[in-house]
Residue frames as a rotation matrix with the C-alpha (Angstrom) as fourth column:
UNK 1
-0.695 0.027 -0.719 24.55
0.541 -0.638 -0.548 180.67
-0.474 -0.769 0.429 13.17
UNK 2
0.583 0.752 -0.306 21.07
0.655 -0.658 -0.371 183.12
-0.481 0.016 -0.877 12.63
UNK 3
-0.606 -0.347 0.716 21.55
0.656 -0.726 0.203 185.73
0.449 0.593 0.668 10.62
UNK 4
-0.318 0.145 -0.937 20.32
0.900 -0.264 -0.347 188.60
-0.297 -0.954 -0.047 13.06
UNK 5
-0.728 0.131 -0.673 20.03
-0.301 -0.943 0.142 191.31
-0.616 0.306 0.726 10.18
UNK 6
-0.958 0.287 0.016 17.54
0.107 0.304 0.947 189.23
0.267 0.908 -0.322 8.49
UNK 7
-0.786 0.279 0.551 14.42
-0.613 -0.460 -0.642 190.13
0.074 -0.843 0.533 9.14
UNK 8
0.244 0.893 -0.378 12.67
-0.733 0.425 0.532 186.88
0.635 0.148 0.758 8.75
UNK 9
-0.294 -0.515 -0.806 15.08
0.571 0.581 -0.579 185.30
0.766 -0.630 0.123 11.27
UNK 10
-0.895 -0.273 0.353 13.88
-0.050 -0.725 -0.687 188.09
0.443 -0.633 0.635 13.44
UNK 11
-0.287 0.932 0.223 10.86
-0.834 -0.357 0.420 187.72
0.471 -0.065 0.880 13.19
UNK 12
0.100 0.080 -0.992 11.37
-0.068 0.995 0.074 184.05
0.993 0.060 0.105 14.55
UNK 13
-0.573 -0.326 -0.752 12.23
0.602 0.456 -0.656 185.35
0.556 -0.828 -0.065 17.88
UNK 14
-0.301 0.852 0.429 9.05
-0.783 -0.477 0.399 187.77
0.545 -0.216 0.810 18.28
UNK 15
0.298 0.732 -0.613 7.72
-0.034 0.650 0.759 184.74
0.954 -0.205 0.219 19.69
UNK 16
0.310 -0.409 0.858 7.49
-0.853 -0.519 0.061 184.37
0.420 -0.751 -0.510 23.40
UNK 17
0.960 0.161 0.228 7.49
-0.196 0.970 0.142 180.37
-0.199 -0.181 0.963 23.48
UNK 18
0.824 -0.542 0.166 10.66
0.336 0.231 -0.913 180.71
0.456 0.808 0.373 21.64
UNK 19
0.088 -0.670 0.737 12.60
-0.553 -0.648 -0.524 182.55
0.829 -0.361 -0.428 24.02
UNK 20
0.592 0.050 0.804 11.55
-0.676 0.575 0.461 180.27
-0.439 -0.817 0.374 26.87
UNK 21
0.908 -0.309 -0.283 13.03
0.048 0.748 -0.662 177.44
0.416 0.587 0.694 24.13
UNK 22
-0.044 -0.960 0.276 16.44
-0.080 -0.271 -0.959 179.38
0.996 -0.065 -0.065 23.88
UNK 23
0.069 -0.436 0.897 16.50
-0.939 -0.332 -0.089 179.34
0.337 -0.836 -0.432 27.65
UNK 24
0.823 0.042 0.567 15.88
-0.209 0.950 0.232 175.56
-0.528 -0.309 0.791 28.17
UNK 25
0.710 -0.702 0.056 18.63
0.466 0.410 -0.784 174.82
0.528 0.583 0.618 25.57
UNK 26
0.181 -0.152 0.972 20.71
-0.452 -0.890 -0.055 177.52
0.874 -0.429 -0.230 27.42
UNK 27
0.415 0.334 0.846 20.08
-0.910 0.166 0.381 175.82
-0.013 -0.928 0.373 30.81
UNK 28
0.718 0.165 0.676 20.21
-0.415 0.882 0.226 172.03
-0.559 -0.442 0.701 29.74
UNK 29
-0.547 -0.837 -0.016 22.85
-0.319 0.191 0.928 172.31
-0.774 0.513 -0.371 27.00
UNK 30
-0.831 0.252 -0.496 20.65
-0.412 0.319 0.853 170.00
0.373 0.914 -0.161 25.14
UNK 31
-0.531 0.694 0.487 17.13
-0.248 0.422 -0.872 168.98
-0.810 -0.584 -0.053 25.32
UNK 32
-0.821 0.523 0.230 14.68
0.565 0.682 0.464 166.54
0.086 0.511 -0.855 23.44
UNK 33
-0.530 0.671 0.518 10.92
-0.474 -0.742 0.474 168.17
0.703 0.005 0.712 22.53
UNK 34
0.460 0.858 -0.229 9.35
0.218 0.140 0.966 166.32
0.861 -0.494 -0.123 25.10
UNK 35
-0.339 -0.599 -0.725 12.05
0.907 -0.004 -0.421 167.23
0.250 -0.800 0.545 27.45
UNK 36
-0.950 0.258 0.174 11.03
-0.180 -0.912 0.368 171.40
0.253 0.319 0.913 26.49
UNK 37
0.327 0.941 0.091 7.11
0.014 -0.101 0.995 170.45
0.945 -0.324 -0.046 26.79
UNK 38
0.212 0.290 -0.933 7.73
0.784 0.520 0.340 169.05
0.584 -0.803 -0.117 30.21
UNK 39
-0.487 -0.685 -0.542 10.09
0.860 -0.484 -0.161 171.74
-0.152 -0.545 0.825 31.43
UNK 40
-0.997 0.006 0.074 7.63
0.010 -0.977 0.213 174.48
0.074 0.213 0.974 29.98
UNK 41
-0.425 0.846 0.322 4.29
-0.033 0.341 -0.940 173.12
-0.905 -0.410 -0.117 30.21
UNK 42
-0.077 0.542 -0.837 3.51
-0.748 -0.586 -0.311 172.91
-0.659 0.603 0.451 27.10
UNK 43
0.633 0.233 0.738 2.27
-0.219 0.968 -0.118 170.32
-0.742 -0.087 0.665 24.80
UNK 44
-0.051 -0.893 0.446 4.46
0.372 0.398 0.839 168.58
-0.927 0.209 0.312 22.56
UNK 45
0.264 0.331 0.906 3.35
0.956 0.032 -0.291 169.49
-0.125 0.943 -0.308 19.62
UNK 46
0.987 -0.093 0.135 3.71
-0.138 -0.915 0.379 173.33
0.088 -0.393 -0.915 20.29
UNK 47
0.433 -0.792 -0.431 7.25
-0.506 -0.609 0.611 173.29
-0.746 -0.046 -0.664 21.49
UNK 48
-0.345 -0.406 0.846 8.43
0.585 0.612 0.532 170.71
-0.734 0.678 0.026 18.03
UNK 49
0.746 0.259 0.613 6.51
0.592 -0.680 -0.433 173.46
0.305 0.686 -0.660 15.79
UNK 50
0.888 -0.348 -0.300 8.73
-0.187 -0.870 0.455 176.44
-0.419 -0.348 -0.838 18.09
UNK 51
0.221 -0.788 0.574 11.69
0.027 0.594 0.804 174.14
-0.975 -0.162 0.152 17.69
UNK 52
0.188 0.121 0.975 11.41
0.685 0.695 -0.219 173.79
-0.704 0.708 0.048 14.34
UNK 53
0.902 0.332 0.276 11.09
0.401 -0.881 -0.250 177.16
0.160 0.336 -0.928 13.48
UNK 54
0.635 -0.707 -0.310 14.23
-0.574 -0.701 0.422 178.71
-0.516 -0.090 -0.852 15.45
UNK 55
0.028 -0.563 0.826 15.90
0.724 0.581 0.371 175.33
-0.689 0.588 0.424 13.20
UNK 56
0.425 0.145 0.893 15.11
0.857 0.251 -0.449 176.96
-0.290 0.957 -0.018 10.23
UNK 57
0.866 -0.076 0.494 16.64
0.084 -0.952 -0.293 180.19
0.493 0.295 -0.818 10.78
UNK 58
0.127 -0.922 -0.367 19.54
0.129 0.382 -0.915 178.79
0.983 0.069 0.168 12.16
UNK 59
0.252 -0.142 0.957 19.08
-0.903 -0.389 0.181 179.77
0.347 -0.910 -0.226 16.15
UNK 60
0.456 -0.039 0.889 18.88
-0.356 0.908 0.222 175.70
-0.816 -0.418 0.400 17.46
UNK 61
-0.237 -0.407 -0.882 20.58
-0.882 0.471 0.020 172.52
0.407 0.783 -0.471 15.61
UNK 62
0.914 0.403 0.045 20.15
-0.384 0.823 0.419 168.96
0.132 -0.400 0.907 16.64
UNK 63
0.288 -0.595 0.750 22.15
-0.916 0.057 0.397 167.72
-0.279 -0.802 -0.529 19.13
UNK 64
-0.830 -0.297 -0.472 23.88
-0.288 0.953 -0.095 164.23
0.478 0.057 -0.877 19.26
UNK 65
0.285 0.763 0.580 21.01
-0.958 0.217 0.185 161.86
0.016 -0.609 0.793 20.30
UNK 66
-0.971 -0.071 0.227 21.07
-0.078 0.997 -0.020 157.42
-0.225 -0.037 -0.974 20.42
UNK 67
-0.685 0.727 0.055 17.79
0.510 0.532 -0.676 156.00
-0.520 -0.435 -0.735 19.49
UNK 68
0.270 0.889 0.369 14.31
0.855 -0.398 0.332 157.68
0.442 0.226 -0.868 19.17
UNK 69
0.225 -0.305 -0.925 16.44
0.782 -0.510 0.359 160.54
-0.581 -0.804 0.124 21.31
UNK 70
0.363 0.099 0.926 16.07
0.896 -0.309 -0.318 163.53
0.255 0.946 -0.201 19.09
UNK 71
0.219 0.043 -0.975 17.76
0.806 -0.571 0.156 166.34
-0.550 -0.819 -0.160 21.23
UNK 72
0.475 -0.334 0.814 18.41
0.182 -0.868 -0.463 170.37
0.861 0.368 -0.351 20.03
UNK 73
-0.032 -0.500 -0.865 21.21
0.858 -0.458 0.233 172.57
-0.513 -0.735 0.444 21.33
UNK 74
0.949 0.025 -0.315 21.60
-0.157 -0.827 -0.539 176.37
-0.274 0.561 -0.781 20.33
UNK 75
0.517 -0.591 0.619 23.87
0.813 0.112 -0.572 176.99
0.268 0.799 0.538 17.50
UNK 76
-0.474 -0.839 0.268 25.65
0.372 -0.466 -0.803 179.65
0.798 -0.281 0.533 19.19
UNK 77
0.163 0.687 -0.708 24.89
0.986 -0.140 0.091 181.27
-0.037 -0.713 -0.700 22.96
UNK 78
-0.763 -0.605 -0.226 26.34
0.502 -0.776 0.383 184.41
-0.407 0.179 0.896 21.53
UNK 79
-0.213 0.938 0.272 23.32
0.975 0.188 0.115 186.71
0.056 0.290 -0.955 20.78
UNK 80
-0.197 0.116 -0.974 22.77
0.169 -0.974 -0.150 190.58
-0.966 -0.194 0.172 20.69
UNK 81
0.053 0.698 0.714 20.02
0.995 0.021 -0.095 192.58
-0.082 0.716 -0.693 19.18
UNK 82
-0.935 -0.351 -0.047 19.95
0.337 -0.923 0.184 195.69
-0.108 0.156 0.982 18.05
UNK 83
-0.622 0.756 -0.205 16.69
0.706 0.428 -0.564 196.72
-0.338 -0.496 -0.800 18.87
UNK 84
-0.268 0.497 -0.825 15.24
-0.275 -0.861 -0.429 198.90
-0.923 0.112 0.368 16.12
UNK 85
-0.258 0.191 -0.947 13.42
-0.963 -0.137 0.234 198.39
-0.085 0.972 0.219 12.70
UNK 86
-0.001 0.532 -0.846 13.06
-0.682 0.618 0.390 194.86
0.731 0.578 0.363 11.99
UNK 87
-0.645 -0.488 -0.588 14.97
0.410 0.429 -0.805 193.45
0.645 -0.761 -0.076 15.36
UNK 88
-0.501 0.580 0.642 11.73
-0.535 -0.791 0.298 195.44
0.681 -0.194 0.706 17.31
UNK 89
0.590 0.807 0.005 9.64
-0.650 0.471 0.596 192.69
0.479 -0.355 0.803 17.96
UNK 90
0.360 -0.668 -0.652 12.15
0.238 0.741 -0.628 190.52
0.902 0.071 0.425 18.55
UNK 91
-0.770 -0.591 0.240 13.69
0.051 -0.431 -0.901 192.80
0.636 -0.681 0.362 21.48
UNK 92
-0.171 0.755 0.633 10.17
-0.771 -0.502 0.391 193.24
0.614 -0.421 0.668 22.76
UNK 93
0.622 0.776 -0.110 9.73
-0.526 0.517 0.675 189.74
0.580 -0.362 0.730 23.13
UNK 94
0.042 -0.868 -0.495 13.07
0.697 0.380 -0.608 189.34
0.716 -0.320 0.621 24.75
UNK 95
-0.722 0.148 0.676 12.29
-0.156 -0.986 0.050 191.77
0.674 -0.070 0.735 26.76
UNK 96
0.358 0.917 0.174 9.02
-0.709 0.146 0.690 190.68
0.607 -0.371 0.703 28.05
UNK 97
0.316 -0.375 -0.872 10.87
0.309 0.909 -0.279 187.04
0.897 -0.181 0.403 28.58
UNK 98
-0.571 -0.821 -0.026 13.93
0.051 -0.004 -0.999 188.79
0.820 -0.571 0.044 30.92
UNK 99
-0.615 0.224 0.756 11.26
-0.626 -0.721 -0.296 190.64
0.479 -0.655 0.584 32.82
UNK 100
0.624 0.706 -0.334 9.06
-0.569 0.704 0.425 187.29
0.535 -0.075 0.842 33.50
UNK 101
0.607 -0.394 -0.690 11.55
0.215 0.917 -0.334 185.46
0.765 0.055 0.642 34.63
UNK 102
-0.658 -0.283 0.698 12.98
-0.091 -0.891 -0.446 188.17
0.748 -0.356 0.560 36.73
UNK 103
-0.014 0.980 0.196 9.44
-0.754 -0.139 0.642 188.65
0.657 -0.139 0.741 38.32
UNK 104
0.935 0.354 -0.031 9.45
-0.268 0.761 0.590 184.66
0.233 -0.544 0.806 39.23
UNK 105
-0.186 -0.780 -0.597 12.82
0.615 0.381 -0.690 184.49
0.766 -0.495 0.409 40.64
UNK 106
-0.450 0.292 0.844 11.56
-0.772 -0.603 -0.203 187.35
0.449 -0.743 0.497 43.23
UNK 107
0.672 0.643 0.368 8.08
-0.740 0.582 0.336 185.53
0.002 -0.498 0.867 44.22
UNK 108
0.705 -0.003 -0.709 10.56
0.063 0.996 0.058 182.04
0.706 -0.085 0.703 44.51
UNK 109
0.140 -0.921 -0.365 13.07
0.287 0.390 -0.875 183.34
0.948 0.018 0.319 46.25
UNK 110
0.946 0.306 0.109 11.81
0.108 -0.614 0.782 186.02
0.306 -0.728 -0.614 49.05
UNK 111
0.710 -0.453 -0.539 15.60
0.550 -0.120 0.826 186.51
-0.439 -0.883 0.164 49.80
UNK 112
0.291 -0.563 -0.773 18.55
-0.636 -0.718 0.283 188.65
-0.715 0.409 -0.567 48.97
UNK 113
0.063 -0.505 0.861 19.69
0.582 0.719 0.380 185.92
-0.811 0.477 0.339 46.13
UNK 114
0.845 0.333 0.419 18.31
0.525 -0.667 -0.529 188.88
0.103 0.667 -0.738 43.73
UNK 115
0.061 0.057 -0.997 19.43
0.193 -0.980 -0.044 191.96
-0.979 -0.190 -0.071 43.03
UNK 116
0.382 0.500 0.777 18.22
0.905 -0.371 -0.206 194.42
0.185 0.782 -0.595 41.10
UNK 117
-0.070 -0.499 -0.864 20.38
0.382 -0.814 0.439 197.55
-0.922 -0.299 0.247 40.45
UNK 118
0.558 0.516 0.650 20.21
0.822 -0.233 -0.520 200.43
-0.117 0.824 -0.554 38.15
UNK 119
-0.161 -0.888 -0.431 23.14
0.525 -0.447 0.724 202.85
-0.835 -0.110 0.539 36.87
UNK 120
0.933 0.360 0.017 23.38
0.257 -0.632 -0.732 205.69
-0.253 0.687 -0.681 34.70
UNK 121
-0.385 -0.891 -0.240 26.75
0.498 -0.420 0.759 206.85
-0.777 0.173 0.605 33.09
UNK 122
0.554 -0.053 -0.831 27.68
-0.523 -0.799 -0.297 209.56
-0.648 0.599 -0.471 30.35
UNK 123
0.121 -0.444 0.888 28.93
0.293 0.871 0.395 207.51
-0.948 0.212 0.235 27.44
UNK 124
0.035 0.529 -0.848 29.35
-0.974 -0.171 -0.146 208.11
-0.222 0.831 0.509 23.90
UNK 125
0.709 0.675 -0.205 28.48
-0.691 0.606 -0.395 205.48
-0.143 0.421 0.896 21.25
UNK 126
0.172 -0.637 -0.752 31.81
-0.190 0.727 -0.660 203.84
0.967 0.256 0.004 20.87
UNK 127
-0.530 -0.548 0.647 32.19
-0.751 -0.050 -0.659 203.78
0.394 -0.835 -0.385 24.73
UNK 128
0.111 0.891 0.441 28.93
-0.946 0.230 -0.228 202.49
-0.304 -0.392 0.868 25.05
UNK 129
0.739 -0.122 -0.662 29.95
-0.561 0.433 -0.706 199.91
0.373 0.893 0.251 22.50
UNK 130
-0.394 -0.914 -0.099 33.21
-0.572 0.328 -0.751 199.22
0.719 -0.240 -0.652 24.68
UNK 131
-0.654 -0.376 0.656 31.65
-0.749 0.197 -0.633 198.62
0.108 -0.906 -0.410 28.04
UNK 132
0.568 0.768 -0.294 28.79
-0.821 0.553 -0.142 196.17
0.053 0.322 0.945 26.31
UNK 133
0.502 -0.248 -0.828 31.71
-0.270 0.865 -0.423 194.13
0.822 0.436 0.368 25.14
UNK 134
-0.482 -0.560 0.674 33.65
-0.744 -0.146 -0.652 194.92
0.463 -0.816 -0.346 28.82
UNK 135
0.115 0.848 0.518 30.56
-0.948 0.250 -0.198 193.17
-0.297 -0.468 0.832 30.40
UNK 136
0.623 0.219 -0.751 30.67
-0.724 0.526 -0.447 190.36
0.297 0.822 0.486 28.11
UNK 137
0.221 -0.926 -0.306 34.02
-0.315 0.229 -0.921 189.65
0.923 0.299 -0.241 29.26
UNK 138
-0.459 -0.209 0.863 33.77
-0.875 -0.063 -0.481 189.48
0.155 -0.976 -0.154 32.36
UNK 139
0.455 0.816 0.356 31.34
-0.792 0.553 -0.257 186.85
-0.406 -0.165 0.899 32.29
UNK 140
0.818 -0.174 -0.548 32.93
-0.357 0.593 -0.722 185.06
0.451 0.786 0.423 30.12
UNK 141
-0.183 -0.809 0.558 35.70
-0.660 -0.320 -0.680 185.06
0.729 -0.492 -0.475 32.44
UNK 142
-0.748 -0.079 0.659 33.83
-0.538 0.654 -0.532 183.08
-0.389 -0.753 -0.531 35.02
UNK 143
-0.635 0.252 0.731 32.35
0.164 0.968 -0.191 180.55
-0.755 -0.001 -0.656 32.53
UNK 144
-0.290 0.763 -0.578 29.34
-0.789 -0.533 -0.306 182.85
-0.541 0.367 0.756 30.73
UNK 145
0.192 0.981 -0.032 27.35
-0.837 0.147 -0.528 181.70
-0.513 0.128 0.849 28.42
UNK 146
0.324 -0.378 -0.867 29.73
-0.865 0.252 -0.433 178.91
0.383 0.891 -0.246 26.44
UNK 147
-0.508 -0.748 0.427 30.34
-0.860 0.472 -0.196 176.79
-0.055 -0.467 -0.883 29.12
UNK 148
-0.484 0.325 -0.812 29.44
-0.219 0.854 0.473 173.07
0.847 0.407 -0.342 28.03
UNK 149
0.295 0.516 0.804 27.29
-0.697 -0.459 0.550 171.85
0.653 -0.723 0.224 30.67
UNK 150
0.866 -0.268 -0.422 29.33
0.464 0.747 0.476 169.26
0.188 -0.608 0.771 32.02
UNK 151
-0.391 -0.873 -0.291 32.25
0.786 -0.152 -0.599 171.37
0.479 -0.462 0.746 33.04
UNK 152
0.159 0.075 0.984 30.21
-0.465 -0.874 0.142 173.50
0.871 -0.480 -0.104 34.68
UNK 153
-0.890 -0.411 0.197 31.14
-0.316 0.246 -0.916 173.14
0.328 -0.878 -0.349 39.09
UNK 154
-0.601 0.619 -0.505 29.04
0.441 0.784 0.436 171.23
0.666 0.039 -0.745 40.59
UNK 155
-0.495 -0.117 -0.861 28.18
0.817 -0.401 -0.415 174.29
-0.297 -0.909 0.294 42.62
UNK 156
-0.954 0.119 0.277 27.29
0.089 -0.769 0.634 176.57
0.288 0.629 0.722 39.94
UNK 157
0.052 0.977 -0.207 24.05
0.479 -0.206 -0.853 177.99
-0.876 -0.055 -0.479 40.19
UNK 158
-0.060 0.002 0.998 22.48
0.818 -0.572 0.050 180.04
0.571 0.820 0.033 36.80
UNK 159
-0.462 0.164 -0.871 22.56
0.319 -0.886 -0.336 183.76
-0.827 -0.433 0.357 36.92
UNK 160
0.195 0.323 0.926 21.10
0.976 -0.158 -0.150 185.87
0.098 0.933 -0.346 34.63
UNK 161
-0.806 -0.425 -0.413 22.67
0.365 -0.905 0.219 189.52
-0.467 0.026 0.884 33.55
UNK 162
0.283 0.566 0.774 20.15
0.943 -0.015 -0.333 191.26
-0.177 0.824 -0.538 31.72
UNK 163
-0.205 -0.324 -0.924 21.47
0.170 -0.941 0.292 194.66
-0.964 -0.097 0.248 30.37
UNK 164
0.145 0.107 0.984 20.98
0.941 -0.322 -0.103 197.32
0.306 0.941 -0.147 28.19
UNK 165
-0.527 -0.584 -0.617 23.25
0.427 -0.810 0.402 199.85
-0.734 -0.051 0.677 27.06
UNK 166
0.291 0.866 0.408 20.86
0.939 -0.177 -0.294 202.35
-0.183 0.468 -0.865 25.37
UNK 167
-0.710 -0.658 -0.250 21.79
0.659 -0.746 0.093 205.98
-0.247 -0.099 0.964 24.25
UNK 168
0.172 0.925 -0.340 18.91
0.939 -0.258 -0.227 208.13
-0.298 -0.280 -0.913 25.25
């Protein structure tokens, strides 16, 4: 597992190619670098450098494969930044990602499959702290981020939560 207070592991996820990575692994459970080019446009080379990189800081590992089949899965889907000092860039470009991706589920979908909602409460820091991990749970509850991808229902569709509990 990443060490998340390091800040040269952070500095591995400043990248925005890299976040798209973590979502293909994320998505396919496991995927091969030409699987990741195809699925991102990008050429092979490029996502086997990205790849290589979140290896070395411990975000991806290498999957069972057979063959010339070289696949990566993430080393944990468990993930939360604290978004100040060295974790900066890192949130920015996670950040940028949610909101991209966001963006092109609108323009693909044109229907109510979205939503987009925005809430304010009065928290202090350990509440704030509670209802992060409340959230968590709940997902997790119906499947979140840990389910293997063969027990997911053949129904399942992805969602994506994006949240932040900030104390302004």
């Amino acid at each position: 597992m990443a060490d998340t207070a390091d800040p040269k592991a952070l500095r591995a996820l400043a990248h925005p190619i890299r976040w798209r990575l973590i979502d293909v692994l994320l998505s396919e459970g496991t995927a091969t670098v030409t699987r990741c080019s195809r699925l991102l446009g990008e050429s092979t080379a490029t996502c086997s450098y990205h790849l290589t990189i979140l290896a070395k800081y411990g975000f991806i590992a290498r999957a069972a494969g057979t063959g010339k089949e070289r696949p990566w899965r993430l080393a944990s889907t468990d993930l939360e930044l604290r978004p100040s000092g060295p974790a900066s860039a890192a949130a920015g470009a996670l950040l940028d990602n949610e909101f991209a991706r966001l963006k092109a589920s609108i323009d693909r979908t044109g229907d109510h499959s979205t939503k987009i909602m925005a809430a304010t409460a009065w928290l202090t820091p350990r509440q704030a702290e509670q209802a992060a991990a409340e959230i968590r749970q709940t997902l997790d509850k119906y499947g979140g981020q840990g389910r293997d991808v063969a027990d997911r229902p053949a129904e399942a569709r992805e969602i994506r939560l994006f949240a932040s509990i900030s104390l302004a």
